[in-house]
C-alpha positions in Angstrom: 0.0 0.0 0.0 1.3 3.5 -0.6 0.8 6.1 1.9 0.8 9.8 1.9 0.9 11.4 5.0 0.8 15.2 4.8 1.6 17.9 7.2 1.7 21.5 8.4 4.9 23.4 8.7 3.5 26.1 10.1 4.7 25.1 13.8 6.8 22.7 15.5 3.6 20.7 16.7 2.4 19.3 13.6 5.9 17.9 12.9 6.8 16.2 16.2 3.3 14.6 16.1 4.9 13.5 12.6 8.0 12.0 14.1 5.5 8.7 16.2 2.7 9.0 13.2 4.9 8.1 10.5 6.9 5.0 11.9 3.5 3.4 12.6 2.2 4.2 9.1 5.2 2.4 7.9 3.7 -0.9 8.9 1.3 -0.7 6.3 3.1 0.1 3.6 5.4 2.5 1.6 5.2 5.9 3.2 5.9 9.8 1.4 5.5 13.0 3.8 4.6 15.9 2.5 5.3 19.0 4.0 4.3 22.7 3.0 4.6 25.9 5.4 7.5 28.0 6.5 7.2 28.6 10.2 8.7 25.2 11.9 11.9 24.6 13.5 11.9 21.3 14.1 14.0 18.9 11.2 12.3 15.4 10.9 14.4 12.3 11.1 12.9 10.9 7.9 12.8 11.7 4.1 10.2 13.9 3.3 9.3 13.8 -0.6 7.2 16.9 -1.0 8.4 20.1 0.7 5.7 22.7 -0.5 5.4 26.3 0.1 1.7 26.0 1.4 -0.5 28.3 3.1 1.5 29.9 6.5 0.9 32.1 9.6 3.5 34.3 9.9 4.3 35.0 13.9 4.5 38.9 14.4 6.3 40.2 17.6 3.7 41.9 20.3 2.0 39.0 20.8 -0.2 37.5 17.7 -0.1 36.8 14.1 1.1 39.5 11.3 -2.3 39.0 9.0 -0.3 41.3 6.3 2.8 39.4 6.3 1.2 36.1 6.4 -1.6 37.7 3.0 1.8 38.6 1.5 3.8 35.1 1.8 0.9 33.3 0.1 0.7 34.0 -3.1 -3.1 32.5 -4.8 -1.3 31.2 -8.0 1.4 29.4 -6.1 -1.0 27.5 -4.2 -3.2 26.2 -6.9 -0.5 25.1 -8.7 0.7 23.1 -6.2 -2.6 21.7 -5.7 -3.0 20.7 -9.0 0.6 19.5 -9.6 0.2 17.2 -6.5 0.0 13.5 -8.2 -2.8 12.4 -5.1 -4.1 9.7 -7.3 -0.7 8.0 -7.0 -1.5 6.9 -3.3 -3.8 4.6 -2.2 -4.2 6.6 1.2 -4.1 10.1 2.4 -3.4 11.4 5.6 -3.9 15.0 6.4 -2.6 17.0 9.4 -4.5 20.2 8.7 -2.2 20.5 5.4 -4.1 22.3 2.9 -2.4 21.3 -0.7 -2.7 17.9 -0.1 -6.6 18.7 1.5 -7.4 20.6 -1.2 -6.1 18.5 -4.4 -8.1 15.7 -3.2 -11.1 17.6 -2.3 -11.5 19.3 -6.1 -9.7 16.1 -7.6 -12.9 14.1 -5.2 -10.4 11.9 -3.8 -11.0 10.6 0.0 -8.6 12.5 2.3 -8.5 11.1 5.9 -8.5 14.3 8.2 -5.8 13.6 11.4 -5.4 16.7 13.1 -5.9 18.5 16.4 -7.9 21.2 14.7 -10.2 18.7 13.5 -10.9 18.1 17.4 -10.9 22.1 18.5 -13.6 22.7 16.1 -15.9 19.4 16.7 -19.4 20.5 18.6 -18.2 18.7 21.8 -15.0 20.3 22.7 -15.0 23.7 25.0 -15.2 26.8 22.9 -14.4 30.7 24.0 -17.4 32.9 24.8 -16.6 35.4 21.6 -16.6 33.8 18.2 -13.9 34.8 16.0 -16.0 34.1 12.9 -13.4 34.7 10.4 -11.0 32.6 12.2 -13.7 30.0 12.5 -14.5 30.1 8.8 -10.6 29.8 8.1 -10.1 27.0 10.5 -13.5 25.1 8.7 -11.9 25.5 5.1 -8.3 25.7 5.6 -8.2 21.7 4.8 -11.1 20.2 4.1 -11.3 16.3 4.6 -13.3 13.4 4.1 -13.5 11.6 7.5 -12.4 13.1 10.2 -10.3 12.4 13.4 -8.3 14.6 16.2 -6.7 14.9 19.0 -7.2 16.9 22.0 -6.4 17.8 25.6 -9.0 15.3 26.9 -11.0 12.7 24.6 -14.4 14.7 24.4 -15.8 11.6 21.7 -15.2 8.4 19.9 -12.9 10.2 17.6 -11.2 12.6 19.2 -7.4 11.0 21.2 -5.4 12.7 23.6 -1.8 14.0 22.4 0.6 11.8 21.4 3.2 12.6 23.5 6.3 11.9 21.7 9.1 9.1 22.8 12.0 12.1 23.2 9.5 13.6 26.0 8.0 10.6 27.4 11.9 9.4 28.1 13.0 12.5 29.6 14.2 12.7 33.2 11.7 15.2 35.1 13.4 17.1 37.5 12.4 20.7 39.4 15.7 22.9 39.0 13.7 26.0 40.0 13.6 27.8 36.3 10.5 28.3 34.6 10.5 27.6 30.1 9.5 30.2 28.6 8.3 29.4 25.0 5.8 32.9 22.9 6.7 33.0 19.4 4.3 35.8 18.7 6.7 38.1 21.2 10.3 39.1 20.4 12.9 38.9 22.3 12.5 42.8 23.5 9.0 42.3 24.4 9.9 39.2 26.2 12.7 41.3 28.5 10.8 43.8 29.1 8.0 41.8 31.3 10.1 38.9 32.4 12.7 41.4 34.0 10.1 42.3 36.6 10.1 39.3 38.0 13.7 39.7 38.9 13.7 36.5 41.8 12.5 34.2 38.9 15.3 32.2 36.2 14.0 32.5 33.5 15.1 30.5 30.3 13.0 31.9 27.1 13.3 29.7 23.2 13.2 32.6 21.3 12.2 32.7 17.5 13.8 35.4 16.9 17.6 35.8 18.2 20.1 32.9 16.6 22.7 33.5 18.9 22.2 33.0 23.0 22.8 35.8 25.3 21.6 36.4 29.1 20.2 40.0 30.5 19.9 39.7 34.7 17.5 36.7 35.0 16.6 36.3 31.5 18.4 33.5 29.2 17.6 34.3 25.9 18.2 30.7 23.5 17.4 30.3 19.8 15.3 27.2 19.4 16.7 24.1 20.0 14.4 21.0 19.9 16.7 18.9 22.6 17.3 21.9 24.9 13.9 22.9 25.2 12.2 20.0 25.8 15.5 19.5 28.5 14.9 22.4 29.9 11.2 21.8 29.9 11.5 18.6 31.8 14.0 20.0 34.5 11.7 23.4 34.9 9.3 24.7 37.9 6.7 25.6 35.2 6.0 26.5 31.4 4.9 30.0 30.3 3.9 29.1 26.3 1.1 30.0 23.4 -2.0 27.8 23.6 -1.0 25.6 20.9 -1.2 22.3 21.5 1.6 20.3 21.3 3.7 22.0 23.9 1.1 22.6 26.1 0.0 18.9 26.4 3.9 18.0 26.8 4.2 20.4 30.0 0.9 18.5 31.4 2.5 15.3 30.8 5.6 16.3 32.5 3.3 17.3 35.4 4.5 21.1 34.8 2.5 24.1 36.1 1.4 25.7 33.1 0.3 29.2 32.1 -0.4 30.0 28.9 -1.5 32.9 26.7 -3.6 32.4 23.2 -1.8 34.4 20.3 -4.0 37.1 19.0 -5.5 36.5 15.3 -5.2 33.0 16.4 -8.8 31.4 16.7 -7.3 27.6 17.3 -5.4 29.2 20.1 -8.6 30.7 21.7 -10.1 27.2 21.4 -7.2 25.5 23.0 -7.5 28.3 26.1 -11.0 27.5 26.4 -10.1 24.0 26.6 -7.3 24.2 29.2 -9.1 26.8 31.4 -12.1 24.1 31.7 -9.2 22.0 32.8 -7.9 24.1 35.6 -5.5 25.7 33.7 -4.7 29.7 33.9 -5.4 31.7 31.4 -4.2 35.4 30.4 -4.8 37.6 27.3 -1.5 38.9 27.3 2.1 40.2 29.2 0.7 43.4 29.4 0.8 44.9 33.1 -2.8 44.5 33.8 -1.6 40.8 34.2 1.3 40.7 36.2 -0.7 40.0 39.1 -2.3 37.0 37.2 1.6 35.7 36.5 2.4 36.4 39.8 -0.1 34.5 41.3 0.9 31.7 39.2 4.3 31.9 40.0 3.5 31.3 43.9 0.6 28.7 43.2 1.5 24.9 43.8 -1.5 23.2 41.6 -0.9 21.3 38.9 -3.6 20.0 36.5 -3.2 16.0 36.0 -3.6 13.9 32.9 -3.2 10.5 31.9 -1.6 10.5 28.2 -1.6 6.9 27.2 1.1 5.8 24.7 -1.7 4.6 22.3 -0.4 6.3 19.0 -0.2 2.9 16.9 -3.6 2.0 18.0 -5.2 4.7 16.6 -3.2 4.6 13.2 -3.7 0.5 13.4 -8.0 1.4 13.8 -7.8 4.4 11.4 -6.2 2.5 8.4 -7.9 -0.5 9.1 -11.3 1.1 8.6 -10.6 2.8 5.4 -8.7 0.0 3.2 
């Protein structure tokens, strides 16, 4: 059987999701990723046959996503030819992770398209959902990459369809320690912003993965790192707590790790606003931003003991063993 599996490259979770997914797929048959965006970090340890320019968010730097950069990196003739230069009828199964070219060239060539995402789960009916409705983002998130059955995963299985994370093996290995620092992972913030607010907590160590500085340097209690897969997820484990985005995967990685957790939704980010809906209903805090009407929100974190508890089963071959079964 041949196999394409198809994935985002607009952030780092998509592809470490990618990094269990594919070795299971492999035990059906030949496999080929495809990968279109420009935004990840992270360099999978396999071939990938189709890197694709895609549709991308671009990050901006005070704390949400430039909507003019991110118009201006995607050009509409670009995209459609690489929908219709994708060869979809080659494979005898297609695997989406909320990746639009392969989404879209089977949905207009009427190929079936097996949706595996955790937008797919954000957006179902029984999952929590913020009290304002970005409609736009909504309406994006809905057509972005249309499928033909659909499956996700989420912070807590709300239905039959719908998994917890995979957590992947590098994590789930990891020695968990409590060396007193807190992670510090906000793309959407540069490294200015970032100082500017962490500073003021000048008793806290603070070690921030910044997207925008390639070279390391330290200002008082601030250790400013470019993003390094292995380091972060090191100094993840060994941390008191995470400060992050509400994206998924590195959210669900601090509550396996049994981190305290506090995150903030990028703006012009609707999944993000889904995902803080989500963890608030879990226990998790919530703020809209490092502005200083919420430094007594982060400081109240900061001195706070809970911790929210999961129980992220290592079930990722299951899933993929049930999914493919069903639909060959």
């Amino acid at each position: 059987m041949k196999i394409l599996y198809a994935v985002q490259g607009t952030g780092n979770g998509h592809l470490s999701r990618a990094m269990d997914i594919v070795p299971c797929l492999r035990n059906f048959g030949e496999v080929d990723v495809l990968v279109s965006g420009t935004q990840a970090d992270l360099v999978l340890p396999f071939e990938v046959k189709y890197r694709l320019h895609g549709l991308s968010f671009i990050f901006g730097k005070s704390g949400g996503v430039d909507l003019w950069k991110t118009f201006m990196s995607s050009t509409v003739r670009k995209f459609t030819q690489e929908i219709k230069s994708l060869p979809i009828e080659q494979y005898d199964l297609v695997i989406n992770d909320f990746e639009p070219i392969s989404a879209w060239s089977a949905h207009m060539k009427e190929y079936p398209c097996i949706g595996l995402s955790h937008q797919i789960a954000a957006l179902d009916p029984s999952s929590p959902k913020p009290d304002d409705t970005d409609m736009l983002g909504k309406f994006i998130m809905k057509n972005y990459a249309p499928s033909t059955y659909a499956y996700g995963f989420h912070f807590k299985s709300y239905n039959k369809n719908i998994f917890t994370p995979v957590i992947r093996n590098s994590v789930r290995e990891l020695d968990v320690q409590d060396k007193g620092h807190y992670t510090v992972y906000l793309p959407a913030y540069d490294d200015a912003h970032l100082l500017k607010h962490l500073m003021k907590f000048s008793d806290i160590n603070w070690q921030v993965f910044s997207k925008h500085n390639s070279r390391a340097f330290d200002m008082k209690n601030v250790s400013i790192r470019p993003i390094n897969n292995d380091a972060f997820i090191t100094s993840m484990a060994s941390s008191s707590g995470v400060l992050c985005g509400a994206g998924f995967e590195t959210p669900a990685e601090a509550l396996y790790l049994q981190k305290k957790l506090l995150v903030i939704p990028m703006k012009n980010q609707y999944e993000q606003h889904l995902n803080a809906a989500a963890l608030e209903e879990m226990g998790v805090p919530v703020i809209s931003s490092l502005k200083q009407k919420n430094m007594l929100s982060i400081e109240a974190w900061l001195n706070s003991k809970s911790r929210v508890v999961v129980d992220y089963k290592n079930n990722t071959q299951e899933i993929i063993t049930n999914i493919v079964t069903k639909h060959t």
